[in-house]
C-alpha positions as CSV (number, residue, x, y, z in Angstrom):
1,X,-14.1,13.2,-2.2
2,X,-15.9,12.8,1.1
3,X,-19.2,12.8,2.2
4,X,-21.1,14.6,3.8
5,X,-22.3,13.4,7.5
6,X,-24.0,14.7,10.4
7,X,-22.7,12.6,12.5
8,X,-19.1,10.2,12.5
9,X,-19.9,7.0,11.5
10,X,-18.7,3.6,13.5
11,X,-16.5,1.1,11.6
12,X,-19.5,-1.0,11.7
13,X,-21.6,1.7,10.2
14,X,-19.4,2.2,7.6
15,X,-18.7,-1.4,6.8
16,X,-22.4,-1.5,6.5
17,X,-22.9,1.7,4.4
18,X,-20.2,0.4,2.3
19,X,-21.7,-2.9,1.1
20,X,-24.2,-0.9,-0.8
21,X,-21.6,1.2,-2.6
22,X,-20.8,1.1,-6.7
23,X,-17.7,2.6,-5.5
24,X,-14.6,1.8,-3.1
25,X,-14.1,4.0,0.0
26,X,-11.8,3.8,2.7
27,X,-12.6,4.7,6.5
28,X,-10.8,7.3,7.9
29,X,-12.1,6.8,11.3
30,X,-14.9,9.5,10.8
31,X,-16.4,9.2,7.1
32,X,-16.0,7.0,4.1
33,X,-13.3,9.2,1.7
34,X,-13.9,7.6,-1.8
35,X,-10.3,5.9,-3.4
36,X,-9.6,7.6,-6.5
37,X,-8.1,6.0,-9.9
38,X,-4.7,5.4,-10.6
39,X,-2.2,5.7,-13.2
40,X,-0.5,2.7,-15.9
41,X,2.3,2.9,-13.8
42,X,0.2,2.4,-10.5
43,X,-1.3,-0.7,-11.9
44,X,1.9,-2.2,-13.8
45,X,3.7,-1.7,-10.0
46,X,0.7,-3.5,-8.1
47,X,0.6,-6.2,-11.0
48,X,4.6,-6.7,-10.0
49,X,3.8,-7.3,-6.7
50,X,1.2,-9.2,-7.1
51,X,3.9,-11.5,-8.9
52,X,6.9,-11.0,-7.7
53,X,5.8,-11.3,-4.0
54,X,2.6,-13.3,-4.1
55,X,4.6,-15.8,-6.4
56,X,7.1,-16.6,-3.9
57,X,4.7,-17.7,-1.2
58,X,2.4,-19.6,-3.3
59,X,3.6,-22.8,-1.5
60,X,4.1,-21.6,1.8
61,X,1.5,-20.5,4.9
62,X,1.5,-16.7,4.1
63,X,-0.7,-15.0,1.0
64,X,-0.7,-12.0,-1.1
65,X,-3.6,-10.0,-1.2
66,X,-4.5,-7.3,-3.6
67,X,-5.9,-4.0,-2.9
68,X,-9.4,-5.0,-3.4
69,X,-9.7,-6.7,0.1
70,X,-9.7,-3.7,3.4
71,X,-7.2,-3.9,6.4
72,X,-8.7,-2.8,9.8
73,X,-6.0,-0.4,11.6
74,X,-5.4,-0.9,15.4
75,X,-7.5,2.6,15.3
76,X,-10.6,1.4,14.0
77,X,-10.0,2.5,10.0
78,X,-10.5,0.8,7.1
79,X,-7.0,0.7,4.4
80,X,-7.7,-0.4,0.9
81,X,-3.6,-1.0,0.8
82,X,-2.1,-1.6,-3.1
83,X,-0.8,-4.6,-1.4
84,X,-0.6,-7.1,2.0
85,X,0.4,-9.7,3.2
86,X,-1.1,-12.0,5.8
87,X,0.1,-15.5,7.4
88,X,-3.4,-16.5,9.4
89,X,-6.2,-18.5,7.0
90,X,-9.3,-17.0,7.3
91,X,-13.0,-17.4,5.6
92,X,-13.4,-17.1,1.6
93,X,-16.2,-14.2,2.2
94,X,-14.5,-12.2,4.8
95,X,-14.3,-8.2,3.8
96,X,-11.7,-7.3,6.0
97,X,-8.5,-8.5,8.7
98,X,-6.8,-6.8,11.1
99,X,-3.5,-9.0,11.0
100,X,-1.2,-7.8,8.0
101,X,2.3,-8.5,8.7
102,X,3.7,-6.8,5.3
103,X,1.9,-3.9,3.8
104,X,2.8,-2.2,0.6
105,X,1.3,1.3,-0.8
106,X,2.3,2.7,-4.1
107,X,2.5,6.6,-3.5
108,X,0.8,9.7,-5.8
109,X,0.6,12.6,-5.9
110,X,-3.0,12.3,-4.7
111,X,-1.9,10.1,-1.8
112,X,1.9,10.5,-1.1
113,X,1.0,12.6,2.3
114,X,-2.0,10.6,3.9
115,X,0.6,7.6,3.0
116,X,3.3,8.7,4.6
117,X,2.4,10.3,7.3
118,X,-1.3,9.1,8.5
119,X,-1.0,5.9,7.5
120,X,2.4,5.0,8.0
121,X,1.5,5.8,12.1
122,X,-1.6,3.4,12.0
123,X,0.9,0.5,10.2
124,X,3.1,1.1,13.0
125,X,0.4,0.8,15.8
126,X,-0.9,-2.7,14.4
127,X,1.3,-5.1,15.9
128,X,0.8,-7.5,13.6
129,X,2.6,-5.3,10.9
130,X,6.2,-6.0,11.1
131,X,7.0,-3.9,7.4
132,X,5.2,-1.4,5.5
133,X,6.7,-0.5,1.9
134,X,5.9,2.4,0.2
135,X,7.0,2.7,-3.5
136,X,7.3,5.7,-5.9
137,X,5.8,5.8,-9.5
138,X,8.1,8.2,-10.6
139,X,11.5,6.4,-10.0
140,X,12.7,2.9,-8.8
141,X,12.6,3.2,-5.2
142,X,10.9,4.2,-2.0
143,X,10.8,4.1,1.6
144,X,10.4,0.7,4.3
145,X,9.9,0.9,7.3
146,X,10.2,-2.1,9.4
147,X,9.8,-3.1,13.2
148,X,13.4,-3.7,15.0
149,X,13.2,-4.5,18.2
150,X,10.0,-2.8,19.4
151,X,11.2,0.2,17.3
152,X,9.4,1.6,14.1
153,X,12.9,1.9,11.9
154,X,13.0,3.8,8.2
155,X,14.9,2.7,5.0
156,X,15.8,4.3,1.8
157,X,15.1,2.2,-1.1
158,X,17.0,2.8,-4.5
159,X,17.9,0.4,-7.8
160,X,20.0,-1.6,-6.3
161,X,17.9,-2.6,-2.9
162,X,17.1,-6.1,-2.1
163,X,13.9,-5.6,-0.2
164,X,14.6,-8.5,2.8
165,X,11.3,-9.5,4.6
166,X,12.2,-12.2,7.1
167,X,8.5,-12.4,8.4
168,X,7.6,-13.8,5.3
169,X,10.6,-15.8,4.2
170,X,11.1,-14.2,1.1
171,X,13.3,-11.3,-0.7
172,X,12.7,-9.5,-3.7
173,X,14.6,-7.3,-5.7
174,X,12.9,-3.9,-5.8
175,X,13.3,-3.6,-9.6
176,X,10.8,-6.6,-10.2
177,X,8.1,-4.2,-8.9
178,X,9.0,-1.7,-11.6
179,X,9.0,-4.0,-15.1
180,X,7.4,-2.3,-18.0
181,X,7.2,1.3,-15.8
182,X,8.4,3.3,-18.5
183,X,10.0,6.4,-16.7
184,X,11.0,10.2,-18.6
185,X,14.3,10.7,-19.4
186,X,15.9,12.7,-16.9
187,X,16.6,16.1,-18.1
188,X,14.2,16.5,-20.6
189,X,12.4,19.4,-19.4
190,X,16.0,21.1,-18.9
191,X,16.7,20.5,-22.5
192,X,13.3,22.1,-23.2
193,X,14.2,25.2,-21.6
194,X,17.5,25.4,-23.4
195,X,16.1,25.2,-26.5
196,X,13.7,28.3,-25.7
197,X,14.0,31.6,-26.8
């Protein structure tokens, strides 16, 4: 849901407005648009990352951050992400970077479009970000893109991908992100239908 304004807010003003929230709300560059909740296998996928990914750099210079902690696009929005990456320290009480290098976004149905499309442009602005990763809920696999050579290039993920981020020293196989997502059997609702009438 948004809200209602006379007037676009500044990121400031909404960084401001924000702090007084109960609720989260990303900035679209305009207005606060409120996040809305997700589903088991939302939070079983961002628990994997926060595992499977945050575990491997737990010795090294880069961290894992959740999607409680806001990424500041090179166009002046605010991105809860499911999932980032960052390799530069910062302050214990800051609300926000602007220097992801990996970013990760489970999609819904809710989300799939502004995710894809919207966002996947700002990613690709920030030069920081060298991979964003964007992961279905309703079958192993997704979409990455990741900078080649200046270029903003686009993988298919399925089962069997290996997802290689050598900005971060680390690979992970993409069905870690899935344990205990419990998909439907394939051909369910066909069987359904056959049984009908």
């Amino acid at each position: 849901m948004n809200v209602a304004l006379d007037k676009p807010m500044s990121l400031a003003q909404f960084l401001e407005w924000e702090k007084r929230q109960p609720l989260r709300y990303e900035f679209d560059g305009f207005r606060p648009v409120a996040m809305a909740g997700g589903t088991r296998a939302h939070s079983h996928i961002q628990r994997n990352l926060a595992i499977a990914v945050g575990g491997r750099l737990v010795n090294g210079p880069c961290e894992f951050h959740g999607s409680d902690f806001k990424v500041q696009t090179a166009s002046d929005k605010a991105r809860y992400p499911d999932g980032f990456v960052t390799c530069n320290t910062g302050a214990d009480n800051d609300t926000i970077i602007d220097d992801p290098v990996v970013i990760f976004e489970v999609l819904s149905d809710g989300t799939a479009n502004r995710d894809i499309g919207e966002k996947n442009a700002e990613y690709a602005a920030m030069q920081s970000v060298q991979r964003y990763v964007m992961l279905s809920q309703d079958r192993v696999g997704g979409t990455m893109f990741e900078r080649v050579n200046g270029d903003w290039i686009g993988h298919l993920l399925t089962a069997n991908s290996i997802i290689k981020m050598t900005e971060i020293g680390i690979e992970v196989p993409i069905e870690e992100l899935y344990r205990r997502v419990q998909f439907a059997p394939e051909g369910d609702e066909a069987e359904a239908d056959d049984t009908d009438g």
